[in-house]
N, CA, C and O of each residue as an XYZ file, in Angstrom:
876
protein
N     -31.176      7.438     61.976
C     -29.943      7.293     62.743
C     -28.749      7.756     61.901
O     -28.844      7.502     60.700
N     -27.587      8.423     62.333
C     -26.787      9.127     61.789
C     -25.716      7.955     61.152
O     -25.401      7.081     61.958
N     -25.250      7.875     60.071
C     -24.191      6.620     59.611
C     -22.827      7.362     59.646
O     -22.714      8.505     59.205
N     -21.789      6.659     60.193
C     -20.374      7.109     59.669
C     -20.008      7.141     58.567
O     -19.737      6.030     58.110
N     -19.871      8.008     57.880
C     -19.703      8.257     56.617
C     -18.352      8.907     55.938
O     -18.504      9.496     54.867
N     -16.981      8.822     56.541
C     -16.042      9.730     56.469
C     -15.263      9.759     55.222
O     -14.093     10.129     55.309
N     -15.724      9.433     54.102
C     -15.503      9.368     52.621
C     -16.576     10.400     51.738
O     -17.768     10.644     51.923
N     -15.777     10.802     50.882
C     -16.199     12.067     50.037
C     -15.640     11.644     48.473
O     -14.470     11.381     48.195
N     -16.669     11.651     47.640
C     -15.448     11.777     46.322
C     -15.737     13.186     45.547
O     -16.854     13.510     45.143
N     -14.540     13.981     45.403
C     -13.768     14.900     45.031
C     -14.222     14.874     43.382
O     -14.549     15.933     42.847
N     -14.222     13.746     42.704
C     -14.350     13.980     41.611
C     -12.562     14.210     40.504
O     -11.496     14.364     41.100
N     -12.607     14.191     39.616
C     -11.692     14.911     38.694
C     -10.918     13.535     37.805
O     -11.667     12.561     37.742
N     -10.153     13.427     37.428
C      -9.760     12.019     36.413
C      -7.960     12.667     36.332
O      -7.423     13.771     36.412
N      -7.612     11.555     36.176
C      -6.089     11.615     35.748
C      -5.464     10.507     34.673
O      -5.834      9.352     34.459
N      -4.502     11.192     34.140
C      -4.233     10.285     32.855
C      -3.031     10.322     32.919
O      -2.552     11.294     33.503
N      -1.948      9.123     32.256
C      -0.690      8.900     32.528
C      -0.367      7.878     31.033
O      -1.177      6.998     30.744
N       1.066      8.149     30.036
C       1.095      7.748     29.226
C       2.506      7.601     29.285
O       3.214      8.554     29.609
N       2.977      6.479     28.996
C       4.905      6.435     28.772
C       5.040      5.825     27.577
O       4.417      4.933     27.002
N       6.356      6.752     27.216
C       6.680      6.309     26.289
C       8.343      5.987     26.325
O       9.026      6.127     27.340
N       8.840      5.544     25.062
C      10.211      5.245     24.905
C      11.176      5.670     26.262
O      11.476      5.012     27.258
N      11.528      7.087     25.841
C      12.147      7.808     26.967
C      11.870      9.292     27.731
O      12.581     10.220     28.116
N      10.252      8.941     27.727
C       9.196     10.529     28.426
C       7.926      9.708     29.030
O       7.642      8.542     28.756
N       7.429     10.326     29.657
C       6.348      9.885     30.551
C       5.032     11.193     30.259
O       5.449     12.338     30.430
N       4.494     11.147     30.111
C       3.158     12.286     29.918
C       2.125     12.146     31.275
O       1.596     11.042     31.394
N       1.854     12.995     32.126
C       1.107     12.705     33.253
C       0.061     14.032     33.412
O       0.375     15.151     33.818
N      -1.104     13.630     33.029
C      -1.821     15.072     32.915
C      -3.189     14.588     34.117
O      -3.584     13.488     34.504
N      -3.624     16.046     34.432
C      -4.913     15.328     35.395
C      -5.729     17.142     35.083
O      -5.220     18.147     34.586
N      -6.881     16.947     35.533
C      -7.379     18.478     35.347
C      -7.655     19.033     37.068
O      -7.598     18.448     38.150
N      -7.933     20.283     36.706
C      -7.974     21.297     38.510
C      -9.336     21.150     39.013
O      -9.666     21.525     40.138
N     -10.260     20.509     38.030
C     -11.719     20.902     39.109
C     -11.727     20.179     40.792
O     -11.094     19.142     40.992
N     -12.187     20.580     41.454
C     -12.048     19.481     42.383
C     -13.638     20.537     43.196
O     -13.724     21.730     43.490
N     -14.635     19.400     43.308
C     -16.162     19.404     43.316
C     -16.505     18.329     44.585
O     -15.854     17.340     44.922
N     -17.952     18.956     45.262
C     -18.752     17.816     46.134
C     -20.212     18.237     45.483
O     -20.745     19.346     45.524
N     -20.887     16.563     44.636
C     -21.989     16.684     44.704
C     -21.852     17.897     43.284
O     -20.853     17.880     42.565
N     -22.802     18.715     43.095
C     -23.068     19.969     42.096
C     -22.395     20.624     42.490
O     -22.318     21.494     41.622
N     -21.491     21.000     43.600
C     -20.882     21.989     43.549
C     -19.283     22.183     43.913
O     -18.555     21.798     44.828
N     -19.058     23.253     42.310
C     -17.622     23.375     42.760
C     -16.571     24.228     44.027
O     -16.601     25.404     44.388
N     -15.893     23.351     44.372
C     -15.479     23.898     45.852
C     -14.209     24.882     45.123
O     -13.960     26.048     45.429
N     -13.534     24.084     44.124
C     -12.021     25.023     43.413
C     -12.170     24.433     41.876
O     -12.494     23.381     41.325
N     -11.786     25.602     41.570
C     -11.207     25.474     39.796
C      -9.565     25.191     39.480
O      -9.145     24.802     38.390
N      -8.827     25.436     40.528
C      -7.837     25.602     40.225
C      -6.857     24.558     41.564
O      -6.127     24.938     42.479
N      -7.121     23.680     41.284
C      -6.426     22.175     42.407
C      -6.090     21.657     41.809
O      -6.820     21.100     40.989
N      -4.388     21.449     41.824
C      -3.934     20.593     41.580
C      -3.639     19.000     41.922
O      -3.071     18.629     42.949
N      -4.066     18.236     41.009
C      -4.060     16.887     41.525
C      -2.528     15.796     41.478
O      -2.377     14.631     41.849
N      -1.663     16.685     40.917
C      -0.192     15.866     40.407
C       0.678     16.533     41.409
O       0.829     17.741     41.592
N       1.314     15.360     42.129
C       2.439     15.769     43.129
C       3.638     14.910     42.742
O       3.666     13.768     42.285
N       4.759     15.877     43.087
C       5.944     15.626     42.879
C       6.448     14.862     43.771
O       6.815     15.498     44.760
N       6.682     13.331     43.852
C       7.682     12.442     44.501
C       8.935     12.464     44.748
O       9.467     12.419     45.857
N       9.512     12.545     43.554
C      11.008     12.328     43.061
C      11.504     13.129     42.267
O      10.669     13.976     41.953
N      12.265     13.242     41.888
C      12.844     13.979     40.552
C      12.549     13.135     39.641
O      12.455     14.116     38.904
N      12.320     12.306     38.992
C      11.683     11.666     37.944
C      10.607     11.071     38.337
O      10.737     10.028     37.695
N       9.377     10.915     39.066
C       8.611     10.768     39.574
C       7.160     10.989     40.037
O       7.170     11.196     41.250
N       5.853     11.025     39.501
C       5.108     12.102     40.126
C       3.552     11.092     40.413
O       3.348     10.081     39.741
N       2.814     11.447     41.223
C       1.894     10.966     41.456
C       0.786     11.786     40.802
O       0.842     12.981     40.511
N      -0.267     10.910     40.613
C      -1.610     11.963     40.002
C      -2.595     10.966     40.660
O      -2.254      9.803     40.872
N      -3.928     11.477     41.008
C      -4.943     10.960     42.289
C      -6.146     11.751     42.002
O      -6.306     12.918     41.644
N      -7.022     10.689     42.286
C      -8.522     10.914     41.816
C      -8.978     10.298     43.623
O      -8.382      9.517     44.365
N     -10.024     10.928     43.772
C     -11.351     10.934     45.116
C     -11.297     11.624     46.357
O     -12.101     12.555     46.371
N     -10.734     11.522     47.256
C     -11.453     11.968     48.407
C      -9.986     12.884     48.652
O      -8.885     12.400     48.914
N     -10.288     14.195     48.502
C      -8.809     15.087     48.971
C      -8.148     14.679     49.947
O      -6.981     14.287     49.969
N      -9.170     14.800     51.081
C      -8.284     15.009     52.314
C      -7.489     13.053     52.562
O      -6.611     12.744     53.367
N      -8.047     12.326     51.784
C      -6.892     10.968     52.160
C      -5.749     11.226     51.237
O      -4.616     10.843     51.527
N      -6.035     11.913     50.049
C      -4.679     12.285     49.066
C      -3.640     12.858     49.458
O      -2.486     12.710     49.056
N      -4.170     13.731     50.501
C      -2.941     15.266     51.108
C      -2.777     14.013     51.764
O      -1.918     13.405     51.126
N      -3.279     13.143     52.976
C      -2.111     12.630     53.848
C      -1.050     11.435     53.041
O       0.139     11.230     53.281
N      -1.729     10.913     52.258
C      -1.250      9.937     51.356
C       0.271     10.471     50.842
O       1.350     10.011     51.216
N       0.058     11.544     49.903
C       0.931     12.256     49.002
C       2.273     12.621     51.185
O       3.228     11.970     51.608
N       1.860     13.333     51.540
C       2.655     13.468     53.157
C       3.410     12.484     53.376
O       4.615     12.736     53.377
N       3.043     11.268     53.592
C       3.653      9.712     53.826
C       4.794      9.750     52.990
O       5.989      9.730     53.285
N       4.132      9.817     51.726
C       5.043      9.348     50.603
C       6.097     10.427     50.745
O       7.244      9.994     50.629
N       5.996     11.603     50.947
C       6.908     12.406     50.684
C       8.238     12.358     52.150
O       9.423     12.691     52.189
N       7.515     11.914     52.936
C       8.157     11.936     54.466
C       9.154     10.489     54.027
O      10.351     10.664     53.796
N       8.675      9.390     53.960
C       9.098      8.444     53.418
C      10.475      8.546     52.457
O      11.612      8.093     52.586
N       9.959      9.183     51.657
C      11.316      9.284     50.617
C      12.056      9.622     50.797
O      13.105      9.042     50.519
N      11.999     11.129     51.554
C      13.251     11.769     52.739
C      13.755     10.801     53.401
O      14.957     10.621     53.205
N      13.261     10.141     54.095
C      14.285      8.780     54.702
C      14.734      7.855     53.868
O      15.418      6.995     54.424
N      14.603      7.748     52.860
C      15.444      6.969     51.756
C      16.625      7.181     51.130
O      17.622      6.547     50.787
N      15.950      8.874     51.074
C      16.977      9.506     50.877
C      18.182      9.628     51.462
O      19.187      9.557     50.755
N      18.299      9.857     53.022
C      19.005     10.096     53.902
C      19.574      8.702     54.027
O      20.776      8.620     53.772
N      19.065      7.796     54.306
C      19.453      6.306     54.568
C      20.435      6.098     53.466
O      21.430      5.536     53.924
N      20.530      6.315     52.297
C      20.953      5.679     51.199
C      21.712      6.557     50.192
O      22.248      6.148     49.161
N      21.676      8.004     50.703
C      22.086      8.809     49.752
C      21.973      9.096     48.386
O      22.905      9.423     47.651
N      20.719      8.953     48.054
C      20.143      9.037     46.750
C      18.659      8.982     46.560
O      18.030      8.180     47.250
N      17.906      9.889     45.538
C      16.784      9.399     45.475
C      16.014      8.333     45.163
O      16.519      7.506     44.404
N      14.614      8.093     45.667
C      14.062      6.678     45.103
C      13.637      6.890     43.358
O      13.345      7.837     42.628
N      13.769      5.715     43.251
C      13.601      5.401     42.126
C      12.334      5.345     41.319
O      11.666      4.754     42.167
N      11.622      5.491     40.461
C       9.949      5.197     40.124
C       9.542      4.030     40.224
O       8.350      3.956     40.520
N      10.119      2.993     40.079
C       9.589      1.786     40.476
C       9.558      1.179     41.884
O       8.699      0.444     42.371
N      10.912      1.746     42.539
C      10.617      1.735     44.162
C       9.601      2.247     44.540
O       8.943      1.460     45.220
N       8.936      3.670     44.365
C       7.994      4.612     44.528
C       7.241      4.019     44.421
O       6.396      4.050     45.317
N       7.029      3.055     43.226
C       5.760      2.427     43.238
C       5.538      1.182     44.083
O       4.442      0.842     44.527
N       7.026      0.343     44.313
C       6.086     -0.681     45.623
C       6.040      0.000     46.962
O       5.548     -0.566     47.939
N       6.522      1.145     47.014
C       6.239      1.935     48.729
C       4.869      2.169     48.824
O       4.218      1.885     49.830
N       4.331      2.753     47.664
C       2.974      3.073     47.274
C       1.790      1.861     47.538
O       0.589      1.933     47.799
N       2.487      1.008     47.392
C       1.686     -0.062     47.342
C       1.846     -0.442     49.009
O       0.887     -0.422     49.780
N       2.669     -0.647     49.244
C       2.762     -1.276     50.714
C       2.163     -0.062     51.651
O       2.189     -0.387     52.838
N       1.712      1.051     51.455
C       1.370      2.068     52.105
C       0.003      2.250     51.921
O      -0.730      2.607     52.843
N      -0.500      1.966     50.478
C      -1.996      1.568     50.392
C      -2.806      0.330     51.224
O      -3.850      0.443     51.866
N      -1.870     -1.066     50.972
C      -2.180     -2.313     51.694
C      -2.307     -1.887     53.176
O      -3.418     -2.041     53.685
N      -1.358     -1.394     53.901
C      -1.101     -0.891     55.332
C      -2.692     -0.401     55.822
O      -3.371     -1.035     56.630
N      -3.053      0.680     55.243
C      -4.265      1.129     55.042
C      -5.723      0.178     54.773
O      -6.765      0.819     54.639
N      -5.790     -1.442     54.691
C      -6.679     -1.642     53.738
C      -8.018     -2.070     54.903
O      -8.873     -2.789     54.386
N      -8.201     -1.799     55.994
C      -8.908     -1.858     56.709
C      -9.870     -0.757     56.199
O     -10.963     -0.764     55.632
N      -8.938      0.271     56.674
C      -9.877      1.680     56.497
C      -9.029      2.636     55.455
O      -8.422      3.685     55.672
N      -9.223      1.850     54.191
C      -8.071      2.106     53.286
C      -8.426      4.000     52.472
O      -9.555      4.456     52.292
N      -7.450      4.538     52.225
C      -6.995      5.714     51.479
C      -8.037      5.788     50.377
O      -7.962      4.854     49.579
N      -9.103      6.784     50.119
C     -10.070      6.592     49.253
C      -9.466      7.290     48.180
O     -10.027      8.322     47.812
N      -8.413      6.923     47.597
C      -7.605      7.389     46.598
C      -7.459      6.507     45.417
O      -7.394      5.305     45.675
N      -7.364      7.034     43.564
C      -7.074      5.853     42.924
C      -6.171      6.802     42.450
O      -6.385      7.981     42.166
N      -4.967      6.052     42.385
C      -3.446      6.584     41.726
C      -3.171      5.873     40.611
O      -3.639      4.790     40.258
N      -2.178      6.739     39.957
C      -1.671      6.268     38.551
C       0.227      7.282     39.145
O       0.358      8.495     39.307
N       1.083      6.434     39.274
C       1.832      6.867     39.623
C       2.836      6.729     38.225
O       2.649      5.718     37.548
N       3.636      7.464     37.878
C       4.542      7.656     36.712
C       5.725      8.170     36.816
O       6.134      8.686     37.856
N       6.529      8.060     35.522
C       8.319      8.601     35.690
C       9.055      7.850     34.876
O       8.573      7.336     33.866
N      10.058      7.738     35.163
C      11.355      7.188     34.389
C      11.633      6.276     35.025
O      11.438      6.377     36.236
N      12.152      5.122     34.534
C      12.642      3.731     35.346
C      13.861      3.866     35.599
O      14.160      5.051     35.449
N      14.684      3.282     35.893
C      15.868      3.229     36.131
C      16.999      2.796     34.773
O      18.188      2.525     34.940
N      16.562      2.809     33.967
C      17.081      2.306     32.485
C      16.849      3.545     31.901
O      17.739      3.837     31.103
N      15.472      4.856     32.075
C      15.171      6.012     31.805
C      13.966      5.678     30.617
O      13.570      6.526     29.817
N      13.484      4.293     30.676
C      12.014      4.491     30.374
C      11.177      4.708     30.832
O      11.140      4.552     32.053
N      10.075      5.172     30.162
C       8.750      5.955     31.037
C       8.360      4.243     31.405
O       8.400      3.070     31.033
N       8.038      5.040     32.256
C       6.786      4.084     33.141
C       5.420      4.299     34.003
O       5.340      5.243     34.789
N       4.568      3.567     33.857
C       3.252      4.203     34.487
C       2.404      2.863     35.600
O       1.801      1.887     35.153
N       2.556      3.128     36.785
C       1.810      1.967     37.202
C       0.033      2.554     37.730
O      -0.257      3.639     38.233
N      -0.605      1.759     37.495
C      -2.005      2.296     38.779
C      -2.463      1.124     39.266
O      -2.312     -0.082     39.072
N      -3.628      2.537     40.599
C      -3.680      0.932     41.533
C      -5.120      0.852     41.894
O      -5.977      1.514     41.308
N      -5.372      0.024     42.876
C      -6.811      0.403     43.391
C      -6.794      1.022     44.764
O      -5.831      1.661     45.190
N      -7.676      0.848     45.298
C      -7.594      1.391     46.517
C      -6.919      1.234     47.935
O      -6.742      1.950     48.920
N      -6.554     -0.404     47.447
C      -5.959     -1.448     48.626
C      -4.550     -1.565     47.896
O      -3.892     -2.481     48.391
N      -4.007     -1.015     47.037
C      -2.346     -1.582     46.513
C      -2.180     -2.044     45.769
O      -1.061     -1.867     45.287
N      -3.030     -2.917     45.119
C      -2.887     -3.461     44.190
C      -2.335     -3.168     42.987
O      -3.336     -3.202     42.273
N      -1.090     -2.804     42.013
C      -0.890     -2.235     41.023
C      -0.741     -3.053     40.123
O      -1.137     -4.171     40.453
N      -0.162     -2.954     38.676
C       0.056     -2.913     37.687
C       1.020     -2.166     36.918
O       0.652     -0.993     36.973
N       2.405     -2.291     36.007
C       3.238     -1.207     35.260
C       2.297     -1.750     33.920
O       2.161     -2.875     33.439
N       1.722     -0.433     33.556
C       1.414     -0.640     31.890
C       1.863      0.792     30.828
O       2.706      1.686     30.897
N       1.099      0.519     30.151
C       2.063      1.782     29.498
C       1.229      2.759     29.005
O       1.471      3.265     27.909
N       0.079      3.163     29.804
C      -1.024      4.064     29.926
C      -1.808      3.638     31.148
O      -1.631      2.637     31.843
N      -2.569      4.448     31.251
C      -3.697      4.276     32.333
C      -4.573      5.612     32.911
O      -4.050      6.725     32.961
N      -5.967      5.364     33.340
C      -6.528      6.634     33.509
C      -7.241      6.155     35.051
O      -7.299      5.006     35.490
N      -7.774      7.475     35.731
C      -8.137      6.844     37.237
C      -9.014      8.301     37.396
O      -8.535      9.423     37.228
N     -10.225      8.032     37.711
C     -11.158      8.503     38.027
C     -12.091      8.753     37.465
O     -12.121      8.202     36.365
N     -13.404      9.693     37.812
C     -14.478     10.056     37.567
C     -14.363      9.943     35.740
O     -15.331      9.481     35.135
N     -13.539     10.247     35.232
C     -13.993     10.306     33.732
C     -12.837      9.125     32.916
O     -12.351      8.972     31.795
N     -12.792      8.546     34.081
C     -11.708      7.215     33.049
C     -12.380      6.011     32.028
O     -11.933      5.327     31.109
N     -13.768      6.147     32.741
C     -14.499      5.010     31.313
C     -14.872      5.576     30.793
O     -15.877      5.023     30.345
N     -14.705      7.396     30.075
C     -14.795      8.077     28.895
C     -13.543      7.613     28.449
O     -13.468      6.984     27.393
N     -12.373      7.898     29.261
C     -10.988      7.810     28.464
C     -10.377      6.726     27.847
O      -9.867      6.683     26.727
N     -10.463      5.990     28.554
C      -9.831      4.396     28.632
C     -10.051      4.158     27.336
O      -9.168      4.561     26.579
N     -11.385      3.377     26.646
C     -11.293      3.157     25.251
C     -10.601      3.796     24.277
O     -10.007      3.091     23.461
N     -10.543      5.009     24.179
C      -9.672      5.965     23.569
C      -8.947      5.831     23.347
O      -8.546      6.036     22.201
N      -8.054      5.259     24.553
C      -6.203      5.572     25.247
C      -6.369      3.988     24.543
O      -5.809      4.006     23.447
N      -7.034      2.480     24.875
C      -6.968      1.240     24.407
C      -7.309      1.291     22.439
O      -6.949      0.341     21.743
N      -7.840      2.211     21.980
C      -7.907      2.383     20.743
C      -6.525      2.681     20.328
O      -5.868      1.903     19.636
N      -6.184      3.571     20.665
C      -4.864      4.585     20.303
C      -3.566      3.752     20.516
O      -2.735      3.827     19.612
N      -3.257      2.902     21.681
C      -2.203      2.774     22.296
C      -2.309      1.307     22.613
O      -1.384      0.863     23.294
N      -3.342      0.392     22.221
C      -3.319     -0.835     23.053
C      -1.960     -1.287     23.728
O      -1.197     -0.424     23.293
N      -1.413     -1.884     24.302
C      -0.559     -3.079     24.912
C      -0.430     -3.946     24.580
O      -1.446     -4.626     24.439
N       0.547     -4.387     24.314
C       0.977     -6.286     23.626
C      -0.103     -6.797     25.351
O      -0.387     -6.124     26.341
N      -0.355     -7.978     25.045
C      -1.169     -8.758     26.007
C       0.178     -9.219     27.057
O       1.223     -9.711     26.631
N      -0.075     -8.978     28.283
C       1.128     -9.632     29.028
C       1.368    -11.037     29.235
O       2.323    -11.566     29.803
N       0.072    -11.715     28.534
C       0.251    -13.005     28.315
C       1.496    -13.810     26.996
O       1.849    -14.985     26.904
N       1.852    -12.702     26.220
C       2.357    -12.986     25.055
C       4.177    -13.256     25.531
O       4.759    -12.495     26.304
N       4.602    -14.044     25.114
C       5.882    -14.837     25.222
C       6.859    -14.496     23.948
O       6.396    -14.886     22.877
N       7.753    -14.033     23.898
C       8.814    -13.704     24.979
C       7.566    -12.002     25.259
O       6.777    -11.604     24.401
N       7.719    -11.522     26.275
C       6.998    -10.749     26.934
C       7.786     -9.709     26.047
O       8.850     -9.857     25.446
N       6.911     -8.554     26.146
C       6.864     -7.428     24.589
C       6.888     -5.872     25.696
O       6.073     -5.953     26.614
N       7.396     -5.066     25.675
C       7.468     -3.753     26.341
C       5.977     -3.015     26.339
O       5.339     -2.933     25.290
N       5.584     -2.603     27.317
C       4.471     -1.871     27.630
C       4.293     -0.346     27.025
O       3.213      0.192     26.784
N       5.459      0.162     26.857
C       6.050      1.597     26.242
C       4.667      1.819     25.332
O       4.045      0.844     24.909
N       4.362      2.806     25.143
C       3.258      3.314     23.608
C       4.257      4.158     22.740
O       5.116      4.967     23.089
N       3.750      3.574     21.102
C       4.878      3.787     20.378
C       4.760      4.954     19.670
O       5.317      5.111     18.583
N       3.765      6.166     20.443
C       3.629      7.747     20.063
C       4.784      8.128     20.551
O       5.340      7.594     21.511
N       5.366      9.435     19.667
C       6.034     10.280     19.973
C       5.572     11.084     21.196
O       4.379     11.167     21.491
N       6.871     11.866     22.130
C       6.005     12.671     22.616
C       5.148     13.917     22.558
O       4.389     14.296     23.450
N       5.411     14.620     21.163
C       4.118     15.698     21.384
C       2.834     14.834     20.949
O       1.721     15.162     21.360
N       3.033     13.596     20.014
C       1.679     12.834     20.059
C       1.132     12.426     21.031
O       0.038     11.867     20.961
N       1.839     12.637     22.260
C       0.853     11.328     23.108
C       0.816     12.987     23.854
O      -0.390     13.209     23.968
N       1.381     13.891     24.253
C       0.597     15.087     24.553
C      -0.729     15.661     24.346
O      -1.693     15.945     25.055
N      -0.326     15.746     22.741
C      -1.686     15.983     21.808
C      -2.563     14.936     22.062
O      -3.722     15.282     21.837
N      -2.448     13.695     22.475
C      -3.667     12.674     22.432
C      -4.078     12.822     23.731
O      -5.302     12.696     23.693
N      -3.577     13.109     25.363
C      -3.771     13.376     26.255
C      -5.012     14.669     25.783
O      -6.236     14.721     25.671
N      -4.261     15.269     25.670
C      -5.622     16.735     25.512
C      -6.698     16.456     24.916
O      -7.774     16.736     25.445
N      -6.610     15.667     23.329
C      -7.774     15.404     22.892
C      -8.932     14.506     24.160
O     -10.085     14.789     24.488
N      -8.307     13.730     24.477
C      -9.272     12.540     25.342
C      -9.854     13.426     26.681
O     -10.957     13.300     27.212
N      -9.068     14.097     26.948
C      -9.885     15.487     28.518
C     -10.829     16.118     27.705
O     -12.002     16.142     28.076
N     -10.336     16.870     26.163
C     -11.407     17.822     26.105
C     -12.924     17.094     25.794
O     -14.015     17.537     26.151
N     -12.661     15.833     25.015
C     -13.759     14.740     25.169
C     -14.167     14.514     26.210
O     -15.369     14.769     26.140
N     -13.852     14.069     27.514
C     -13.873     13.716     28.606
C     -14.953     14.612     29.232
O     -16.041     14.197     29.630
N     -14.481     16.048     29.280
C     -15.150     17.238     30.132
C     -16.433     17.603     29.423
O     -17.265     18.395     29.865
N     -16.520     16.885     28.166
C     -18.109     17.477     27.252
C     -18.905     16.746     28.312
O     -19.805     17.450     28.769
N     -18.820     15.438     28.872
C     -19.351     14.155     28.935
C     -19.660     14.015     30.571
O     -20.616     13.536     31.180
N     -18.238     14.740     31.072
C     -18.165     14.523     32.671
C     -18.437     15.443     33.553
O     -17.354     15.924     33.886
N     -19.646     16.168     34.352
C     -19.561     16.832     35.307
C     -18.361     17.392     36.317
O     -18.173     18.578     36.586
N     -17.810     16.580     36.671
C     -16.331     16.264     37.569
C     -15.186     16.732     36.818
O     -14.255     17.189     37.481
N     -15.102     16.708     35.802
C     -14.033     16.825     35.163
C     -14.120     18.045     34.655
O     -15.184     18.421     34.162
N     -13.199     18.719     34.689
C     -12.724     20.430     33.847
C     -12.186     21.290     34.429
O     -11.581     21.137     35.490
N     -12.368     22.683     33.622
C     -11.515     23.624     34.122
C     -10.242     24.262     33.610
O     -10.067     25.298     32.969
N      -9.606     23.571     33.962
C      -8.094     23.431     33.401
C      -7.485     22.033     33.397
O      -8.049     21.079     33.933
N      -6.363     21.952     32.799
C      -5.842     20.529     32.592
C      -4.158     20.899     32.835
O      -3.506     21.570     32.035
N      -3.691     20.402     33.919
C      -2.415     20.158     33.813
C      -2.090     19.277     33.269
O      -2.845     18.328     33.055
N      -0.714     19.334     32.832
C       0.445     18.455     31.748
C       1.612     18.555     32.558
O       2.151     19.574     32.990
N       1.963     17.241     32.720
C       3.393     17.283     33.130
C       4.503     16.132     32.331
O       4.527     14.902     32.342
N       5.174     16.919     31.812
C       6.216     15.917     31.191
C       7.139     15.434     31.528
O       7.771     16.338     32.073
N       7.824     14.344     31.592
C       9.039     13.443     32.414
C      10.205     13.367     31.651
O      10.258     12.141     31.559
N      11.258     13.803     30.984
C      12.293     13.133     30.077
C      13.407     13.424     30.428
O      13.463     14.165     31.409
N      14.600     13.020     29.856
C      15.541     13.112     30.274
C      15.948     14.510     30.616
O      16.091     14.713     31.822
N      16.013     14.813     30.374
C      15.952     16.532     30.715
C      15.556     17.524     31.845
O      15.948     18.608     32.277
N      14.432     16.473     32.149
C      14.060     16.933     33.590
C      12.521     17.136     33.465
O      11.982     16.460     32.588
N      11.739     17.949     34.193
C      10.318     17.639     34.249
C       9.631     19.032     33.504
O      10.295     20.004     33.865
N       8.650     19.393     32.694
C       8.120     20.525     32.107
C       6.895     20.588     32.449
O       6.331     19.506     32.282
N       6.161     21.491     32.908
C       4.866     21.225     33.139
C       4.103     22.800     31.900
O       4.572     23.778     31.318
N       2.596     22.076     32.099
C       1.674     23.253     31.173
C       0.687     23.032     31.484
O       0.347     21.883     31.767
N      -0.126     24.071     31.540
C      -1.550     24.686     31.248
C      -2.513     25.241     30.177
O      -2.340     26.239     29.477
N      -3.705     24.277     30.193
C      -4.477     24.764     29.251
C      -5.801     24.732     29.890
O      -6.078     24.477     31.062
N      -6.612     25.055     28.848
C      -8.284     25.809     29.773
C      -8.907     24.848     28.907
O      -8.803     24.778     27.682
N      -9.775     23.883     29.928
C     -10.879     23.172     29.585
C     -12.309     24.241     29.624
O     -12.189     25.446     29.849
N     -13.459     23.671     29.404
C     -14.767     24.034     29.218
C     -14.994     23.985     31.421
O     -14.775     23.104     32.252
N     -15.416     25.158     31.500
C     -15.993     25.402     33.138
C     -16.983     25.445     33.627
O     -17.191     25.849     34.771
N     -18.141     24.856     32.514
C     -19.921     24.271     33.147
C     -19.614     23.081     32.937
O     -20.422     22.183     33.176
C-alpha cells in the first residue's frame, strides 16, 4: 500500500559562529537525494535583513517556502514600522512561524544569525517545531555531529546555568573563527556523504555583509 510520504532530506550541514562584533555563517552547496547529487552549486544561506541571514539544512522545497514567509513578513515590518527587523526579532518570527507549522511542521533545521541590536553577533538554532536557543555557535544538519565537538572543543560556552550569567560571544577573532569554520567542513566532507562541494562563507560586521567561496572535496 502506497504511504504519504511528502518529506525528503536534502542533506548538506550549516555552521554559524558569533563573535564580539561579526557573526561567521557558512553552509556548503551540495544539495543530494539518497546517492545522488541533484546540484553542486545550491545555496543554502538566505538573506533576511541587512544584518541578518538564515542558513537551513533538509527538505528544499519546505526551506524555499519557509525562507518566502520570512521574507514576505519582514516587508510588512518594514512598511508598518519604517525600519528593518532586527536579528533577534527575526528570530522570534522564526520561531512563531515554525510553531504555526507544528502539525505538519517545515522539515527544516535553522541556525539563524547577525548582529543584535547592541551590534553583537548572535546565533540562535532551532528544531523543527520553534524551539530555539541564542548561543554563540551552532551547527544543523547532516554533518553537525562531525562538527559540534569541534566547535564545543574550540569555543565551549560559559554554562547558562552560571550566575551572574556570562556572554555567549566566542572569544576567536574573526579570521580565526573563519579559519576554524573551514577547518571543521573540510573535516566534515572527508566523513559526510551529504556534505561538499563548495562551502559558502558569509560574514556579518559592522561594515556590512562579505561573502566567499571555496572548493570542498566533490566524491
Amino acid at each position: 500500500m502506497a504511504r504519504f510520504d511528502p518529506y525528503e532530506n536534502n542533506g548538506g550541514t550549516c555552521v554559524a559562529v558569533a563573535g564580539a562584533d561579526y557573526c561567521v555563517v557558512a553552509a556548503d552547496t551540495r544539495l543530494s537525494v539518497g546517492y545522488s547529487i541533484l546540484s553542486r552549486d545550491h545555496s543554502k544561506i538566505a538573506q533576511l535583513a541587512d544584518k541578518c541571514v538564515l542558513a537551513s539544512s533538509g527538505f528544499q522545497g519546505d526551506i524555499k517556502a519557509l525562507q518566502k514567509a520570512l521574507t514576505a513578513k519582514e516587508l510588512i515590518y518594514e512598511h508598518n514600522n519604517n525600519k528593518k527587523m532586527s536579528c533577534p526579532a527575526m528570530a522570534q518570527l522564526l520561531s512563531n512561524t515554525l510553531y504555526y507549522k507544528r502539525f505538519f511542521p517545515y522539515y527544516a533545521f535553522n541556525v539563524l544569525a547577525g548582529l543584535d541590536t547592541q551590534g553583537k553577533g548572535c546565533v540562535f538554532t532551532y528544531d523543527a517545531v520553534g524551539s530555539y536557543e541564542r548561543t554563540g555557535y551552532s551547527a544543523q544538519g547532516t554533518g553537525s555531529a562531525l562538527m559540534m565537538p569541534v566547535l564545543d572543543n574550540q569555543l565551549k560556552s560559559p554554562s547558562p546555568l552560571l550566575l551572574p550569567a556570562r556572554d555567549a560571544v566566542t572569544p576567536l577573532s574573526e579570521s580565526d573563527a573563519v579559519d576554524l569554520v573551514k577547518d571543521v567542513f573540510a573535516s566534515a566532507t572527508e566523513r559526510d556523504i551529504y556534505t561538499g562541494d563548495r562551502l559558502e562563507i558569509v560574514v556579518i560586521n559592522s561594515s556590512g555583509t562579505h561573502r566567499e567561496c571555496i572548493e570542498l572535496r566533490k566524491d
